[in-house]
C-alpha positions as CSV (number, residue, x, y, z in Angstrom):
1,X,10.1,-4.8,1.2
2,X,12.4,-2.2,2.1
3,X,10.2,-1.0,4.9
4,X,10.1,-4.7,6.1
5,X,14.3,-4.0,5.8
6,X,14.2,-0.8,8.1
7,X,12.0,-2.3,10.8
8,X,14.3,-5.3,11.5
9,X,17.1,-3.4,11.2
10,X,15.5,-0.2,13.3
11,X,15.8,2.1,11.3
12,X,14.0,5.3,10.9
13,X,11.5,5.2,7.3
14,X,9.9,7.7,5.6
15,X,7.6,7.9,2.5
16,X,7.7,11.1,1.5
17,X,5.8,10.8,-2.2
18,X,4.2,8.0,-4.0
19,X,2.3,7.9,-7.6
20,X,0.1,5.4,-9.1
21,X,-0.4,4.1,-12.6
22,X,-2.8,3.7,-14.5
23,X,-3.5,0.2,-13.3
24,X,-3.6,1.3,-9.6
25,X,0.4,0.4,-8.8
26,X,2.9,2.3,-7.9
27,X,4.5,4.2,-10.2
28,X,7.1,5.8,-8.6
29,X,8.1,6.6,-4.9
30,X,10.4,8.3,-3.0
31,X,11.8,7.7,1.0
32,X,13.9,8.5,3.5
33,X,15.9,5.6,5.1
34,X,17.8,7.3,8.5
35,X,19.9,5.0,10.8
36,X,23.5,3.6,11.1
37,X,25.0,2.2,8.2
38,X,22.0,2.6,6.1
39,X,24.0,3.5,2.9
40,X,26.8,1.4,3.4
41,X,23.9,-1.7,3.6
42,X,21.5,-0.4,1.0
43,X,23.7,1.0,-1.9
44,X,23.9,-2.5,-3.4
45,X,20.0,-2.3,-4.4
46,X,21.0,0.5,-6.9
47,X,19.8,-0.9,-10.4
48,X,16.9,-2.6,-12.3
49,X,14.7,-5.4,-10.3
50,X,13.0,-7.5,-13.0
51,X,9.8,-9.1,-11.6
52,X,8.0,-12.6,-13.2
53,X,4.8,-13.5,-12.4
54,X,1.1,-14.6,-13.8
55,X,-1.2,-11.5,-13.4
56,X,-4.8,-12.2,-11.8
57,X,-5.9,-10.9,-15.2
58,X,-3.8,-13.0,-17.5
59,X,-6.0,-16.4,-18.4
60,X,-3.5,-18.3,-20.2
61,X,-1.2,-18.6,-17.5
62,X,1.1,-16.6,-19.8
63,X,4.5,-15.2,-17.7
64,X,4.9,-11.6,-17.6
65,X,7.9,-9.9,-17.0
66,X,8.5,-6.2,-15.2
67,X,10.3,-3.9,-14.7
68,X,11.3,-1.6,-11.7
69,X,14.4,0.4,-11.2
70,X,15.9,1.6,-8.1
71,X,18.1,4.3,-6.9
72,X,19.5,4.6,-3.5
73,X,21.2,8.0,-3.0
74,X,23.2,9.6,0.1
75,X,21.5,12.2,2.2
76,X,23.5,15.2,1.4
77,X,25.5,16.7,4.2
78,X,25.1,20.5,4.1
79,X,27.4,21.0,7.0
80,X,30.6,19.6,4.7
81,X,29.4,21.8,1.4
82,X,28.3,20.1,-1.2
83,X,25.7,21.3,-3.7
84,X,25.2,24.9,-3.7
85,X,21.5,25.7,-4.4
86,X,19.9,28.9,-4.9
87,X,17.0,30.0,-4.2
88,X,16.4,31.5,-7.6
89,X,17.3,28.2,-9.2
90,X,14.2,26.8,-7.6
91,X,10.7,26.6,-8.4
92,X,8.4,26.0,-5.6
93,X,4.7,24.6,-6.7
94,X,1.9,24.2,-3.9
95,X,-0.8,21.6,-4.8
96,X,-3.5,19.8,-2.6
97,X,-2.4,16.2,-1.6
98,X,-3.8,13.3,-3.8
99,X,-2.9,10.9,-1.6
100,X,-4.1,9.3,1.9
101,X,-4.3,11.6,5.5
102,X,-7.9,12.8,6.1
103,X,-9.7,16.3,5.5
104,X,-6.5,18.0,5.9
105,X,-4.1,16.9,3.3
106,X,-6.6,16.8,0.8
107,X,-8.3,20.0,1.5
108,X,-5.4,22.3,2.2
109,X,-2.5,23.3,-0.4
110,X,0.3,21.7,2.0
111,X,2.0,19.3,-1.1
112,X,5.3,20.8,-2.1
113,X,6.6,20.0,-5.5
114,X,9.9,21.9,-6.1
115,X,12.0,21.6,-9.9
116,X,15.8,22.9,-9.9
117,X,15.6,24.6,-13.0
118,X,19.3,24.1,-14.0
119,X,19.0,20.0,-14.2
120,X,15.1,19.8,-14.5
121,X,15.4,17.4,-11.4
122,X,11.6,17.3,-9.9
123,X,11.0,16.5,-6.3
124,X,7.7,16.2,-4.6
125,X,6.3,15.5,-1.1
126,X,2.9,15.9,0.5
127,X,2.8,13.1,3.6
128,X,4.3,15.8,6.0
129,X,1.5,17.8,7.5
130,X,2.0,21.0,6.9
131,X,3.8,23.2,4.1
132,X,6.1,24.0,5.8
133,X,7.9,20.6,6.7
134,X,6.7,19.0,3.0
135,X,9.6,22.0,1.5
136,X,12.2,20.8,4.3
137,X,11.3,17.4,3.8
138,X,11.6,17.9,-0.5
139,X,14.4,19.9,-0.3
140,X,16.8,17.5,1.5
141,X,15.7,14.9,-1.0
142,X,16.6,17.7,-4.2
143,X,20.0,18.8,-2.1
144,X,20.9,14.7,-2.5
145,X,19.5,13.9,-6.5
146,X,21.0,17.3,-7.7
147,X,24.5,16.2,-5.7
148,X,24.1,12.6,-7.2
149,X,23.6,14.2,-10.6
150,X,26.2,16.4,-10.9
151,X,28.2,13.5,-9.5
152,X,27.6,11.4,-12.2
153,X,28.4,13.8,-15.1
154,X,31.4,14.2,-13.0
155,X,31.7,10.3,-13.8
156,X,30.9,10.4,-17.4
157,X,33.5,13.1,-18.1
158,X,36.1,11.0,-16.9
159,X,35.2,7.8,-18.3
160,X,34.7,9.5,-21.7
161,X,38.6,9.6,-21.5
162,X,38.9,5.7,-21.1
163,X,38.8,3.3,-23.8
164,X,38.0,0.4,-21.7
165,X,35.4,1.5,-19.1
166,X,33.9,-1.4,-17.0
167,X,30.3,-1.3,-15.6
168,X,30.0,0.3,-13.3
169,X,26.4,-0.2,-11.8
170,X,24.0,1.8,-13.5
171,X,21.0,1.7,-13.8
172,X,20.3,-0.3,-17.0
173,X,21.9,-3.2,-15.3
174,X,19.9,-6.3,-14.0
175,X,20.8,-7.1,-10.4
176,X,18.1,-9.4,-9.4
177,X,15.0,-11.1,-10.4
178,X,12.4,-12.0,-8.5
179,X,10.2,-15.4,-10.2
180,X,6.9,-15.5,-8.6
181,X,6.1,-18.8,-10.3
182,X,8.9,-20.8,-8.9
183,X,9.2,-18.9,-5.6
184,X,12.7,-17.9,-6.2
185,X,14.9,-15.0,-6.1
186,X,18.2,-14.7,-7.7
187,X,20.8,-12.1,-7.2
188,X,22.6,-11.9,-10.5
189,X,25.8,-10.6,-8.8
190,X,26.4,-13.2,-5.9
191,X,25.2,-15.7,-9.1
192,X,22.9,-17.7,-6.7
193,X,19.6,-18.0,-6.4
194,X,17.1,-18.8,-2.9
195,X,13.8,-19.7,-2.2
196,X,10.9,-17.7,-0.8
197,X,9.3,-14.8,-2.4
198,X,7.4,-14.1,0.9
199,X,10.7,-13.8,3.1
200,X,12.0,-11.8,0.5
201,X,9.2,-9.2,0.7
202,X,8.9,-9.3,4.7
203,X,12.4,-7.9,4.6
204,X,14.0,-11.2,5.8
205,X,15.5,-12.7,2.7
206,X,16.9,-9.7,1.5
207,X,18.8,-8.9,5.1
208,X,20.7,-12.2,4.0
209,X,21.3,-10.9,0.4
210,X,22.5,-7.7,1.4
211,X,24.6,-9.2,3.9
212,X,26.2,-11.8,1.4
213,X,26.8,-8.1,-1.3
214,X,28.6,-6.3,1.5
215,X,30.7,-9.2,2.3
216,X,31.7,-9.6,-1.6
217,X,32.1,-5.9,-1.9
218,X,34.6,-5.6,0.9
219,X,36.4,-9.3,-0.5
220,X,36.4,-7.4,-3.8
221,X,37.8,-4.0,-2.3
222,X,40.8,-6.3,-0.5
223,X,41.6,-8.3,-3.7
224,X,41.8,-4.8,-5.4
225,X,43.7,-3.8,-2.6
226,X,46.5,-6.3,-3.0
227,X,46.6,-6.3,-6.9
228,X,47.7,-2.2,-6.1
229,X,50.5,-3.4,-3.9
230,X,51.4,-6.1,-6.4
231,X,51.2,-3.7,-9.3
232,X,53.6,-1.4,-6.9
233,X,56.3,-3.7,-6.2
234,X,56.4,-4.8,-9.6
């Protein structure tokens, strides 16, 4: 869906890792979205997708629900500061791709998995061909979850100070919910729902959704905007 996304918008997409589950779906993947005003557009998909539909497998046409959470982070600019990693904070494995690519990937150690040992954060990529670029490629993606984390304790410090902290966003909240059955998708913070699970997945439905976030996100920003000035004068 998201690559469906980054083609109509032309933007730049890049799978760096993917795992499966036991089941044969994904279990977890990691990319690289590069073009103008990617984060700006995309940060709104931060949170859990819950999924409904009737598996091929399920013979009482029984609904089952899922689960999927995602996480958009900012590339970290190294050129501007920002995290300071060192090199004997990092542990660098080497393993033989599991994945797709040929003889190559899957006869030669080129898959990089690195693990920041302060913050246990674990980063992997083996669709780059060579050693060398799989490291480049997984460190940029480490330099941005390590910043993100330290971020977000950041967060947590300060709203362990307030009584009253509103949500904020994270992860454990439900943003959307995609219903298979009745070929509807509904965005739980525009409160509306549309039709058309296969626009939604070709990347075409969710231009419009992201579209209609950023335009209550910046309506948000300006009411909050003028509640400051009106707190001001009073």
């Amino acid at each position: 869906m998201y690559e469906r996304l980054a083609k109509r918008r032309r933007w730049r997409f890049e799978l760096h890792d993917q795992s499966e589950n036991e089941a044969g779906g994904t279990r977890e993947a990691t990319a690289s979205v590069i073009g103008e005003g990617v984060y700006a557009t995309l940060r709104a998909e931060n949170g859990v997708h819950r999924v409904q539909r009737v598996p091929a497998t399920e013979g009482l046409g029984r609904v089952h629900t899922s689960t999927a959470v995602v996480v958009v982070l900012p590339a970290a600019d190294e050129e501007q500061g920002g995290v300071d990693l060192r090199p004997e904070d990092i542990q660098v494995d080497v393993f033989r791709s599991g994945g797709a690519g040929g003889q190559h990937v899957n006869t030669t150690e080129s898959a990089v998995r690195l693990t920041h040992k302060p913050t246990g954060i674990k980063v992997s990529c083996q669709n780059e061909r060579s050693q060398h670029m799989n490291k480049a490629t997984a460190m940029k993606v480490l330099r941005a979850r390590v910043e993100a984390h330290e971020k977000q304790l950041a967060r947590e410090a300060r709203d362990a100070l307030r009584a009253d902290v509103a949500s904020t966003g994270a992860r454990s909240e439900r943003i959307r919910t995609y219903n298979f059955a009745d070929d509807r998708v509904t965005d739980h913070r525009l409160g509306e729902s549309k039709f058309g699970i296969p626009r939604m997945l070709a990347g075409e439905l969710l231009e419009e959704l992201v579209e209609d976030l950023a335009m209550k996100h910046a309506l948000e920003k300006r009411e909050a905007f003028l509640r400051a000035l009106e707190d001001a004068d009073h």
